[in-house]
C-alpha positions as CSV (number, residue, x, y, z in Angstrom):
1,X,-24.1,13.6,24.4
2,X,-23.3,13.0,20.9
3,X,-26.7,13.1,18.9
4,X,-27.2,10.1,16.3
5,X,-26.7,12.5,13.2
6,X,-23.6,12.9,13.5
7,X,-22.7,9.4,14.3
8,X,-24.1,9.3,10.6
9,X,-21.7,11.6,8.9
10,X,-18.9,10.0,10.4
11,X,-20.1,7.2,9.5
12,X,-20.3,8.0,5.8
13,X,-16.7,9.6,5.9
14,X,-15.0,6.3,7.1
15,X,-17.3,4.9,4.5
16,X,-15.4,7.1,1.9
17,X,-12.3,7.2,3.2
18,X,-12.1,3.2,3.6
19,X,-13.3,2.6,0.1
20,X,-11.1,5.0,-1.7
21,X,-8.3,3.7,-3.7
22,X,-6.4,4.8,-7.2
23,X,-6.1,1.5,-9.6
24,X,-3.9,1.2,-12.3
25,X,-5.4,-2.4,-14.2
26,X,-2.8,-3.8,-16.7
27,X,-4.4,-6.2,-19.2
28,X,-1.6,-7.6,-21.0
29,X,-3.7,-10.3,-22.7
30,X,-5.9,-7.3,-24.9
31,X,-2.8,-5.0,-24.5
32,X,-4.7,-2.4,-22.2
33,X,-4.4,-0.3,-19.5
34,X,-7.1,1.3,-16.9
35,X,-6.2,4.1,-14.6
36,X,-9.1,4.8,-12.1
37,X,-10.2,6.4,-9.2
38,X,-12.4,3.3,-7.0
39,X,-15.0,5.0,-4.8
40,X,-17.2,3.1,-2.8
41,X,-18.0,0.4,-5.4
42,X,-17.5,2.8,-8.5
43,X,-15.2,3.6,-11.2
44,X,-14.7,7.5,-11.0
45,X,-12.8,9.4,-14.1
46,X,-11.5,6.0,-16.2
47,X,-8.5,6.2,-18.5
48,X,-8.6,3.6,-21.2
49,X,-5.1,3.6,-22.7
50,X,-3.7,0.9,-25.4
51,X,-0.4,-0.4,-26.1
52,X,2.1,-2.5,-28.2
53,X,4.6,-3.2,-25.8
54,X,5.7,-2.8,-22.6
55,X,9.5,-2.0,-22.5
56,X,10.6,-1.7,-18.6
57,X,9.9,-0.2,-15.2
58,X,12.1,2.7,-14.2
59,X,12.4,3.9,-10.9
60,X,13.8,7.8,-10.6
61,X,14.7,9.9,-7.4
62,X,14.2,13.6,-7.0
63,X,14.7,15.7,-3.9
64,X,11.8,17.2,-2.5
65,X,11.2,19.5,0.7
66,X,8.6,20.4,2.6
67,X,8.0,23.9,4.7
68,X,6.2,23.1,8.0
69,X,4.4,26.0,9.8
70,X,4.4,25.7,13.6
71,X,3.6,28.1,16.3
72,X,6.9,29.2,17.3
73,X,9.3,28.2,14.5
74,X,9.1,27.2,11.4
75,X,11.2,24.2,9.8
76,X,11.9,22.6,6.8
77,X,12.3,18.6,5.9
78,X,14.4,17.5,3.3
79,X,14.8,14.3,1.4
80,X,14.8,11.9,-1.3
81,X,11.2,10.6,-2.6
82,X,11.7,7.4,-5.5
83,X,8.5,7.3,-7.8
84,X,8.1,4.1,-10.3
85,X,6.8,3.9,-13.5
86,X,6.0,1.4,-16.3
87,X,7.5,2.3,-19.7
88,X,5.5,1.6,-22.9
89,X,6.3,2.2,-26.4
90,X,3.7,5.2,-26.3
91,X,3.4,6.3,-23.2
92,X,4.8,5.8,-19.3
93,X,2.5,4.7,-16.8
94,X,2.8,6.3,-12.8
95,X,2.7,2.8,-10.2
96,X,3.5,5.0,-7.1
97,X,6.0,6.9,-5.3
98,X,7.9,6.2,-1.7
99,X,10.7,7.7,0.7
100,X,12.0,4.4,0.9
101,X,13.7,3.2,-1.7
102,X,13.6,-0.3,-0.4
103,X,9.7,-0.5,-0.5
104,X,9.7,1.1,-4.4
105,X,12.0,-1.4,-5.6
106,X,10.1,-4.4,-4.4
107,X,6.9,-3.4,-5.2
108,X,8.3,-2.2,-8.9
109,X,10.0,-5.4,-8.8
110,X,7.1,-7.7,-8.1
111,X,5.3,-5.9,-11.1
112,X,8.2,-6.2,-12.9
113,X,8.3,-10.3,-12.5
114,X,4.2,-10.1,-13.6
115,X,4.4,-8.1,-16.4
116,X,7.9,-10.0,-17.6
117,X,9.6,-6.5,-18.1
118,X,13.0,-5.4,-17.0
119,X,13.6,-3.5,-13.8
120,X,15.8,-0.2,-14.6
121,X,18.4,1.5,-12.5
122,X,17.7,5.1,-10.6
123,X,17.7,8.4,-12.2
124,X,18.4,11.6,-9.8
125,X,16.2,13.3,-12.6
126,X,12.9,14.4,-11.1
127,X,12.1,17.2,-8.9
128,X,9.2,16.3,-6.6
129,X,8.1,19.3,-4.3
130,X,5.4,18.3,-1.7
């Protein structure tokens, strides 16, 4: 039988787990930008950053590959990972990375369309090792 304390910690995991998430708040009216860690209710190591202008989204690819340790081989996955990020006059700002570069397009498109900013092409100029 399970005894109730532990039902607690799991509890409190899920809890952590569930509430987690990074946020990336773009003001555009006060020309702003907030970069946070949300956990459970709170804002955990905020980035304030300012800007003039916000000049594009670009999208790059990189190859990446990842070793995987198993009992009686070992193997290694290979493949393309497409990361998006919001270009300002100062600074560029990360929005997220995928292995499908179907998914990174529209979500960097539908920020795009928000944020009134051009969408650019891929780059094969970033190495991304997992």
């Amino acid at each position: 039988m399970i005894k109730w304390y532990v039902g607690i910690i799991f509890l409190m995991l899920a809890a952590l787990l569930l509430t987690s998430v990074y946020m990336l708040v773009i003001d555009v009216s006060s020309k702003r930008v907030e970069d946070y860690l949300y956990i459970l209710g709170m804002k955990k190591d905020l980035v304030t950053k300012d800007y003039s202008k916000l000049h594009h989204i670009s999208i790059k690819s990189g190859r990446y590959s990842q070793q995987l340790q198993l009992r009686a081989a070992s193997t290694i996955i290979e493949g393309t990972m497409y990361s998006a990020y919001l270009i300002s006059d100062q600074e560029s700002f990360y929005l997220g990375e995928s292995k499908s570069k179907k998914k990174i397009t529209k979500k960097a498109r539908d920020i795009a369309v928000k944020l009134n900013v051009q969408l650019k092409e891929l780059h094969e100029d970033i190495n991304t090792q997992h």
